[in-house]
Structures are given as C-alpha cells and as structure tokens.
N, C-alpha and C positions, 0 to 999 in steps of 0.2 A: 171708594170713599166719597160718602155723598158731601155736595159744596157745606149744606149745613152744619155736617162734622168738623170741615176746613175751619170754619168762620169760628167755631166752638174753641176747637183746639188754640188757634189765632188769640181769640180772647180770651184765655187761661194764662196764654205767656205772656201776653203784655200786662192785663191788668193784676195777674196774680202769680206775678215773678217769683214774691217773696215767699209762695207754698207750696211750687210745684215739686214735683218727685222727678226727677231727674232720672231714673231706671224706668219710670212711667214714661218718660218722654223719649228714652232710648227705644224701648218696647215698641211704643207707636212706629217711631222713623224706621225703626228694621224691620218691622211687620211689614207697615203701609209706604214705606218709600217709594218704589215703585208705581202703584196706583195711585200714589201724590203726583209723582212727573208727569204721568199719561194726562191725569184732569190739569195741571197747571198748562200743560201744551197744547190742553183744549182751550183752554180759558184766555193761553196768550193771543193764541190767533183770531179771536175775535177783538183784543184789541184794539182801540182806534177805528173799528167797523160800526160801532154804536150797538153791539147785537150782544146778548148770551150766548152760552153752549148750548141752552135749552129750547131757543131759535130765536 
C-alpha cells in the first residue's frame, strides 16, 4: 500500500466522515491491514531521525 493511498484513505475519513461506506472501509482494513502495519513500522522508525522510508 503505497504511502499515497495512506495519505488518501487518511483524507476520506477525516474530511468526509459524514459519506463514507463503512463495509468500504472494513474491506480495505481486512484486505490491507497487514501491509498497513509493515509500512506504518517503516515509517515509525524513521521517526525523530529527520529521514523517510524512501531515504
């Protein structure tokens, strides 16, 4: 799941709470859960380092 798609999905649920599909959004997290944690645990550890995943 590329960061782009994150950032996407991110601004769907904040700005557009009030029309999301909620079996869309269960879809997504049982599909892509998984490949969410892997890049979130990439993205944590560079935390605090000043750096991206992407170097």
């Amino acid at each position: 799941m590329p960061n782009a798609q994150i950032a996407g999905l991110r601004n769907v649920l904040v700005h557009d709470y009030l029309g999301i599909d909620l079996e869309t959004v269960w879809a997504v997290l049982v599909d892509k859960l998984l490949e969410l944690k892997i890049v979130a645990g990439g993205m944590r550890s560079h935390v605090g380092r000043g750096t991206t995943p992407e170097g």
